[in-house]
VOKOL-589373 format. One line per 5 residues: number of its first residue (from 1); their letters; for each residue x, y, z of C-alpha. Coordinates in steps of 0.001 Angstrom, whole numbers, plus 500000, padded with zeros to 6 digits. Example, Ala and Ser with C-alpha at 12.3 -4.5 7.8 and 13.67 -1.06 7.14 Angstrom:
<nodes>
1	AS	512300/495500/507800 ~ 513670/498940/507140
</nodes>
This chain:
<nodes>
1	XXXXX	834098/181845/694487 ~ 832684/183643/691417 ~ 834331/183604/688015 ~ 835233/187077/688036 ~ 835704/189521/690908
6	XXXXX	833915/192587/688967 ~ 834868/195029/691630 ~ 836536/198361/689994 ~ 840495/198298/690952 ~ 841100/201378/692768
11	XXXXX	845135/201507/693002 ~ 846596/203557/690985 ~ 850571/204872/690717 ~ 849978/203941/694273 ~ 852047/201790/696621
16	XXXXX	850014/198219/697209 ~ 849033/197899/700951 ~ 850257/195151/702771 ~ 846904/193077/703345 ~ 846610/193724/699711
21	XXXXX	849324/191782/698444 ~ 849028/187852/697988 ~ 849457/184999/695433 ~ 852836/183341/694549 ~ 855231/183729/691067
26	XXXXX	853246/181326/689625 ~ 850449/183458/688808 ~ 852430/185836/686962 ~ 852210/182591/684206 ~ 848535/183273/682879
31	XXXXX	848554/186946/682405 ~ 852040/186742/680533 ~ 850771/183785/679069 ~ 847536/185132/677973 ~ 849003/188187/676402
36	XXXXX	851393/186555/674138 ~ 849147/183218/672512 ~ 848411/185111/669914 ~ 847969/183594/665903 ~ 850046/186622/665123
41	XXXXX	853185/184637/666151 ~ 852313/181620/663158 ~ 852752/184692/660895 ~ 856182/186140/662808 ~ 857352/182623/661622
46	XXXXX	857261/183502/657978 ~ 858890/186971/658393 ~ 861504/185551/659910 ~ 862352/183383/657005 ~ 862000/186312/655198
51	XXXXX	865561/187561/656598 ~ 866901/184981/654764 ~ 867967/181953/657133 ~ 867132/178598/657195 ~ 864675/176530/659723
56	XXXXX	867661/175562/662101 ~ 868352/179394/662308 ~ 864427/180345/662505 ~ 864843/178279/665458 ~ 867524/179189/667425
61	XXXXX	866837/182896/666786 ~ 863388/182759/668058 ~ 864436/181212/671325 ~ 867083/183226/671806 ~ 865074/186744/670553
66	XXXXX	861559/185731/672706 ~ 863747/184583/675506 ~ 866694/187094/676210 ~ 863534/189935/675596 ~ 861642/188367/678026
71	XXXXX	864378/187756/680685 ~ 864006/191771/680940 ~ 860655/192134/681608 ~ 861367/189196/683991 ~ 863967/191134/685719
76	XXXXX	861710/194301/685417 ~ 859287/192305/687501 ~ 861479/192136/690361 ~ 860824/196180/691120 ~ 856795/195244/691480
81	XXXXX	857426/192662/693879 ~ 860299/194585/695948 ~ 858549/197904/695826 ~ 854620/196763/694858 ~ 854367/199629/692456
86	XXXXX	853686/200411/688884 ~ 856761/200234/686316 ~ 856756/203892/685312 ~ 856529/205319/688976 ~ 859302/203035/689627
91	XXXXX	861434/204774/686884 ~ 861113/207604/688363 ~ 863938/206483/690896 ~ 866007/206692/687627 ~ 864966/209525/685998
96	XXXXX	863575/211890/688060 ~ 859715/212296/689598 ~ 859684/215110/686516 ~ 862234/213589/684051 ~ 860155/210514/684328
101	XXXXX	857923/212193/682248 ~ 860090/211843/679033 ~ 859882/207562/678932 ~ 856527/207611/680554 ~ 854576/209763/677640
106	XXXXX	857310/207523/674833 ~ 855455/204288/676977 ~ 852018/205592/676442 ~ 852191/206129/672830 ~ 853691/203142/672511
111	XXXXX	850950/201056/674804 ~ 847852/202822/672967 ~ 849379/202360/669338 ~ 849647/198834/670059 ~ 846537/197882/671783
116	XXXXX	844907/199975/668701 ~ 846578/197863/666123 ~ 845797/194728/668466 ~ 841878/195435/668274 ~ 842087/196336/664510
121	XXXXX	843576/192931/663724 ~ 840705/191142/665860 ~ 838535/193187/664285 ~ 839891/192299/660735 ~ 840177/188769/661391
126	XXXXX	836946/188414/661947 ~ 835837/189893/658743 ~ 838072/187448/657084 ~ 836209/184613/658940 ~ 832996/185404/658334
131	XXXXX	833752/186500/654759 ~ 834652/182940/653533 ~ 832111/181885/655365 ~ 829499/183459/653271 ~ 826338/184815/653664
136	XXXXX	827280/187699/655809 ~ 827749/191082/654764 ~ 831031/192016/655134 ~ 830763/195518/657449 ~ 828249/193315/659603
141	XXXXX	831207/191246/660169 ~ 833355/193855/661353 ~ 830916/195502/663318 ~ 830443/191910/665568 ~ 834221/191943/665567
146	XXXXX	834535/195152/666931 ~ 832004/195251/669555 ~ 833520/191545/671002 ~ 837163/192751/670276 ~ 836671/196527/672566
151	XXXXX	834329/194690/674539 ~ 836532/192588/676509 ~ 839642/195183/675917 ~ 837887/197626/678252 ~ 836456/195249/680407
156	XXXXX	839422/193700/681547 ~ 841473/196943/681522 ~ 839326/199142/682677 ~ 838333/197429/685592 ~ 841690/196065/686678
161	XXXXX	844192/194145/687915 ~ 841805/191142/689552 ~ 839446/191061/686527 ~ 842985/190802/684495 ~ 844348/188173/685981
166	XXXXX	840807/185756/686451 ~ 840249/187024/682638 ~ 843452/185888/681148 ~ 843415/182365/682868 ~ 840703/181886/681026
171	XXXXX	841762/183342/677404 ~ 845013/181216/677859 ~ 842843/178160/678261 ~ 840824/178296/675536 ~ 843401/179997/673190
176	XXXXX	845862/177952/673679 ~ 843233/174644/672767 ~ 842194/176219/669792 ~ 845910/176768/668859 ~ 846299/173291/669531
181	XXXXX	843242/172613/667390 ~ 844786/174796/664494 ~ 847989/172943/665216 ~ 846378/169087/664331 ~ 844578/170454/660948
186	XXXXX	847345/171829/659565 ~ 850222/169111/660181 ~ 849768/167737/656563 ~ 849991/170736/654850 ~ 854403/171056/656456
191	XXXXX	856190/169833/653218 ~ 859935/168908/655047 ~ 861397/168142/651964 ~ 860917/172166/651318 ~ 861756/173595/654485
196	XXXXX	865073/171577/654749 ~ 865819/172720/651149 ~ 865865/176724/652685 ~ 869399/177383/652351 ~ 871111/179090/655716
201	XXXXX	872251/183187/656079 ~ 874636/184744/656476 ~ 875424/186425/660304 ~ 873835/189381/659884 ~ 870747/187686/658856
206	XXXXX	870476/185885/661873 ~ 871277/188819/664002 ~ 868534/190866/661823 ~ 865962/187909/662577 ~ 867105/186921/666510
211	XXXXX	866655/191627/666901 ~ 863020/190726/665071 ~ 862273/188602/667825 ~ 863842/191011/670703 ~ 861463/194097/669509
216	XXXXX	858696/192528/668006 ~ 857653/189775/670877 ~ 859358/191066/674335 ~ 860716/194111/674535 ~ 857370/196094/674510
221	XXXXX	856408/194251/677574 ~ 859329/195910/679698 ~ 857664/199083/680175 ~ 854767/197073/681956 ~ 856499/194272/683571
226	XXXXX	856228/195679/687381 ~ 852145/196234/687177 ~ 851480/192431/687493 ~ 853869/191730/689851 ~ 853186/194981/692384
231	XXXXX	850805/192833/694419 ~ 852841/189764/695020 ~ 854045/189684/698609 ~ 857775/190904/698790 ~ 858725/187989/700867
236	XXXXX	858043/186187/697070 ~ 861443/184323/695694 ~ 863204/186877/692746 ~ 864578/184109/690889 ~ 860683/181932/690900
241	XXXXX	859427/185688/689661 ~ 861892/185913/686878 ~ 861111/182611/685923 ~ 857513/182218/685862 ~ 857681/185662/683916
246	XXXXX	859425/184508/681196 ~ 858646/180483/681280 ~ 854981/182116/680620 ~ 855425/184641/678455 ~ 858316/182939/675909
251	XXXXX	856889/179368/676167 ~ 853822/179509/673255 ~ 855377/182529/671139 ~ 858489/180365/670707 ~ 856507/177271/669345
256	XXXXX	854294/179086/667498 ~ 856880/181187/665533 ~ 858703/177900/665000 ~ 855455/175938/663841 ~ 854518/179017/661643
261	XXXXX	858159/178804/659755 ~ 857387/175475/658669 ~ 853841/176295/657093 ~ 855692/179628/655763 ~ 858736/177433/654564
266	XXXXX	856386/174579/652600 ~ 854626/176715/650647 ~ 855778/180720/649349 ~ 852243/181232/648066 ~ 851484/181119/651615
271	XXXXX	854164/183212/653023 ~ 853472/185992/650573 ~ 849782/186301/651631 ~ 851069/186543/655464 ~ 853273/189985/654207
276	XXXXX	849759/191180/652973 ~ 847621/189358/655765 ~ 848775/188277/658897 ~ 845267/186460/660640 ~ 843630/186254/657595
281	XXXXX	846677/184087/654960 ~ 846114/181595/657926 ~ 842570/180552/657448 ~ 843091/179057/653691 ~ 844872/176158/655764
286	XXXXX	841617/175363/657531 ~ 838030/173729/656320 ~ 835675/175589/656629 ~ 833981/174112/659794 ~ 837241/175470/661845
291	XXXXX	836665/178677/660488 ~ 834628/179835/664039 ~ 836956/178343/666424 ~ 839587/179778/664253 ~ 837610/183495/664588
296	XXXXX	837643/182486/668142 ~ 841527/181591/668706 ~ 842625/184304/666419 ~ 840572/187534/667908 ~ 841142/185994/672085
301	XXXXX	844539/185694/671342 ~ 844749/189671/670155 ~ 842500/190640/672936 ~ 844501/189030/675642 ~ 847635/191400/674510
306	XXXXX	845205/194547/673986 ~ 843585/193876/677523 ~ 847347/194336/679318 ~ 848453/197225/676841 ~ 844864/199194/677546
311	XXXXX	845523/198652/681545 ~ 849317/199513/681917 ~ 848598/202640/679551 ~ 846196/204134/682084 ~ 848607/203579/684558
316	XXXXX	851184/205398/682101 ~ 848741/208234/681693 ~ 848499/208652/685290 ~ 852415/208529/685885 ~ 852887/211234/683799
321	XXXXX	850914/213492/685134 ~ 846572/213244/684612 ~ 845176/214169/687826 ~ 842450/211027/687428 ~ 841625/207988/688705
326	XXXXX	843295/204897/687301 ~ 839817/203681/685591 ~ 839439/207258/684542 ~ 842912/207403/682800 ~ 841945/203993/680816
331	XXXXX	838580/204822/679970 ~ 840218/207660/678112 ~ 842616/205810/676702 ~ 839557/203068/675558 ~ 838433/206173/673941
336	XXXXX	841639/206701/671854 ~ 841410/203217/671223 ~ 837964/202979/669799 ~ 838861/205707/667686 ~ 841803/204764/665969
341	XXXXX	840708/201638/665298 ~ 838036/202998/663807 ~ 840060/204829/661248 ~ 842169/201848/660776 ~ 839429/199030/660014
346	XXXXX	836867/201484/658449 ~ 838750/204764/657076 ~ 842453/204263/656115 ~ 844062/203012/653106 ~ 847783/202823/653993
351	XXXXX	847601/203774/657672 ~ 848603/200835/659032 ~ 852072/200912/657287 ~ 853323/204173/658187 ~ 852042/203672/661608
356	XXXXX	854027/199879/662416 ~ 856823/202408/661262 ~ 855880/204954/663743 ~ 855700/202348/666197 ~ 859497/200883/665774
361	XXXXX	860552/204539/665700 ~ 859770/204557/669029 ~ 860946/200874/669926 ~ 864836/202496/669327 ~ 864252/205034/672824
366	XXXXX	862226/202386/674152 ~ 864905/199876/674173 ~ 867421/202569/676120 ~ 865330/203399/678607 ~ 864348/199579/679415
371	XXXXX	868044/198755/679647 ~ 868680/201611/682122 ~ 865431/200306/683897 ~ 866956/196771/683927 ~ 870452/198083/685173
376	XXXXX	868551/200245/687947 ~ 866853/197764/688836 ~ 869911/195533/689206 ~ 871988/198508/691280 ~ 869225/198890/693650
381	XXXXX	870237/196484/696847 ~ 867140/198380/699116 ~ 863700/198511/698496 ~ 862570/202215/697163 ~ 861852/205050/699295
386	XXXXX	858288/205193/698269 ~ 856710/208535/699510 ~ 859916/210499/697811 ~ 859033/208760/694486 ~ 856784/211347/694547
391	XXXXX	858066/214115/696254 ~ 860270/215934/693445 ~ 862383/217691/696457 ~ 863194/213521/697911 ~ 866082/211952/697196
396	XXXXX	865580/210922/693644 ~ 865019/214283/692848 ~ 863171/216691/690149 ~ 865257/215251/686714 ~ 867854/213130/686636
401	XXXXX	870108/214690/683455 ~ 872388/211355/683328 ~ 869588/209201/682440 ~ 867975/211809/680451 ~ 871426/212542/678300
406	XXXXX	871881/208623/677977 ~ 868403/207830/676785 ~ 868442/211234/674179 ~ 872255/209423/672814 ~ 871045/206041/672841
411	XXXXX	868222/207184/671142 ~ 870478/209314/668342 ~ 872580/206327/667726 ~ 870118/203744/667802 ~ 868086/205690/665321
416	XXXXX	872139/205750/663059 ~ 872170/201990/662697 ~ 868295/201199/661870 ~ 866949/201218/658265 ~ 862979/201751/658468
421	XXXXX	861311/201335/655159 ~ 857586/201252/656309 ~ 856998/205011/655057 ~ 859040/207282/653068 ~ 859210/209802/655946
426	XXXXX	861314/207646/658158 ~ 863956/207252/655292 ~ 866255/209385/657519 ~ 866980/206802/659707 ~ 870288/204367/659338
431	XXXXX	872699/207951/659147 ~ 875383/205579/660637 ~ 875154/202911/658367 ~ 877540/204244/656542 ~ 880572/203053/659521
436	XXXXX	879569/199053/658311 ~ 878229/199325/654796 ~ 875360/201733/654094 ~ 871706/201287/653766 ~ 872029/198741/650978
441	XXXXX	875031/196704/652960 ~ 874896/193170/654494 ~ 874143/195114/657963 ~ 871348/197216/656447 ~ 868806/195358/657904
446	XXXXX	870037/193629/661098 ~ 868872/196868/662694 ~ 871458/196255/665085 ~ 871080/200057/666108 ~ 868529/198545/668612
451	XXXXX	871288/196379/670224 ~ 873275/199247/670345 ~ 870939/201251/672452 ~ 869973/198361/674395 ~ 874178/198596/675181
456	XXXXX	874254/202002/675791 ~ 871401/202451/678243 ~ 872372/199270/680344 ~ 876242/199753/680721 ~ 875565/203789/680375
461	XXXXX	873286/203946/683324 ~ 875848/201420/685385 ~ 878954/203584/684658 ~ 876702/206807/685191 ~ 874621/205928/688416
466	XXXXX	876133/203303/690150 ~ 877602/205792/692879 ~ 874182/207911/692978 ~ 872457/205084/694048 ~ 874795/203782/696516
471	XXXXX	874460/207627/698020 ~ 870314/207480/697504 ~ 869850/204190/699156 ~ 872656/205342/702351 ~ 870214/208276/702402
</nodes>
């Protein structure tokens, strides 16, 4: 059997045929796996000290933020499997074939802002790398960054799901070694005697830290949780496709961000260059002879989340409406992509800081309309009707107002009970913060306003729907 099947993926927002559906839950693991062992987590580590809590806490909200997050793109899964469809034709069962538009274009903003900043951070990484190593010019380095970080982003999303999956077996192999690696020459540098001395927060600060975890590791994957799972067989056990969701996607992030607390926590010279430098603080832990495998570990690890992100935006782009191809839709996107990051790594000054503020401006409507997914997905007892998923005169009908109404007041309140302070121009956020303090209170930054919507889609949509459904699925 060759390494890779390199033959283009043809399905689209399409049902999966029957012949074309095989494998088990268990090989949901590597492509969860591979798009979440990632250096990037070491660094979430030190910002979530920075909310104030101890190690104890660090640990116990990371394994309750990665893993509650990742139990609903688990649960999201279960529509692939039952229905062997993308995630954002699925919502259309929720929100309309038309409505459906309104999370689908939020999803693909989201999907190509990340997998832009993903391939900007490989890119920059590799600068660092090469820069300490000496002896190369410093825009050479970038350039062999870029062409190996877009490189194997477009291959792998543009060609599809069976490339995906053979691809990110092997990036979760050798990324998770090198982690390993990284792991061993860096022991001696923990100092205990200083990370036991971090004194614990207060409730808030754990809450602020645990929602860190929720938006900043899992709940971006919600959105594409069905597109991995659509070709599993629907005879496939729910509960082994929940679990080998989120065993593989919560398993290294949660170790990592732990591991990377106790570097942050023994030294604050450290964890202030991570607030500047993500990739890059973490190679002054290193000698210099790890400094390729390091390059290695840290740009795979980005490229394995970029490669899902670049293939479930096509699919997005297609849901919503482009008359193309799948391939077509992400070879456009790869287009965006290139571009941005472009800007980014060569261009901008600030960019990057008003746009990870752009990006969890988005994360607030994003969270409702994954917890009405979830609870939809929950309601349904029947497989969907799939031809009228595309028929705006079937039973799930043009736009469905409910969901619509609950994801625009989820959104409104979410937005009430968030501080953002990533750009000036997002200062209007937190008008509700007011109700438990103000912007300066001890809830300021728990951005609990994501909770909130998280609570308002999920019980909203049950209250709302659960009698629509029972009517669509008797239809």
């Amino acid at each position: 059997m060759p390494l890779f099947d390199l033959n283009l993926e043809l399905n689209g927002t399409n049902f999966i045929r029957e012949q074309e559906r095989g494998g088990t839950a268990r090989s949901l693991f590597w492509p969860w796996c591979g798009a979440n062992v990632s250096l990037l987590a070491l660094s979430y580590g030190a910002f979530f000290l920075g909310f104030g809590i101890s190690f104890t806490q660090v640990c116990l909200a990371a394994l309750l933020g990665v893993v509650l997050s990742f139990v609903l793109v688990g649960i999201s899964s279960l529509a692939g499997k039952r229905s062997n469809a993308p995630t954002m034709t699925l919502s259309r069962a929720a929100f309309g074939v038309k409505g459906n538009i309104i999370p689908g274009l939020l999803s693909y903003l989201i999907f190509v802002g990340w997998e832009t900043v993903l391939v900007s951070l490989a890119t920059l990484a590799t600068q660092t790398v090469f820069a300490r190593i000496g002896h190369i010019e410093p825009n050479v380095a970038r350039i062999c960054g870029f062409i190996v970080a877009v490189g194997l982003t477009v291959f792998g999303g543009v060609l599809g799901f069976h490339v995906i999956m053979r691809l990110q077996k092997w990036l979760t192999i050798a990324t998770v070694v090198m982690t390993f690696g990284y792991i061993v020459l860096t022991f001696s540098h923990i100092n205990w005697s200083s990370v036991t001395a971090i004194h614990g927060g207060n409730l808030q600060a754990f809450i602020g830290a645990m929602i860190f975890g929720i938006t900043g590791i899992g709940l971006g994957w919600v959105n594409s949780a069905a597109d991995y799972s659509r070709y599993l067989p629907r005879t496939i056990s729910s509960r082994s496709v929940v679990g080998w969701t989120v065993f593989g996607s919560s398993l290294v992030p949660i170790i990592l961000v732990i591991y990377g607390s106790l570097l942050a926590g023994s030294s604050k010279e450290l964890s202030d260059k991570i607030a500047m430098d993500p990739i890059g603080a973490l190679t002054t832990l290193v000698p210099t002879w790890y400094l390729i495998p390091f390059a290695c570990v840290a740009v795979l690890g980005l490229i394995g989340g970029a490669i899902l992100d670049l293939y479930s935006s096509g699919l997005a782009l297609v849901s919503i409406g482009l008359p193309v191809r799948r391939h077509v839709a992400a070879s456009v996107d790869a287009c965006i992509m290139l571009g941005g990051t472009i800007y980014i790594v060569w261009f901008a000054g600030n960019f990057s800081v008003p746009f990870q503020g752009f990006l969890i401006t988005l994360g607030v409507p994003i969270a409702v309309w994954s917890a009405i997914f979830v609870a939809d997905v929950m309601l349904r007892k029947k497989d969907y009707a799939e031809d009228e998923l595309f028929s705006a005169q079937g039973r799930y009908g043009a736009w469905n107002y409910r969901s619509i109404a609950l994801m625009a007041i989820g959104s409104v309140v979410g937005w009430g009970f968030v501080t953002n302070t990533f750009a000036s121009w997002l200062s209007w956020q937190g008008y509700f913060l007011g109700i438990i303090g103000g912007k300066s209170g001890p809830w300021a930054f728990a951005n609990v306003g994501v909770i909130i919507a998280l609570a308002i889609g999920f019980f909203g949509h049950i209250l709302l729907s659960r009698k629509a459904i029972r009517v669509q699925e008797n239809g």
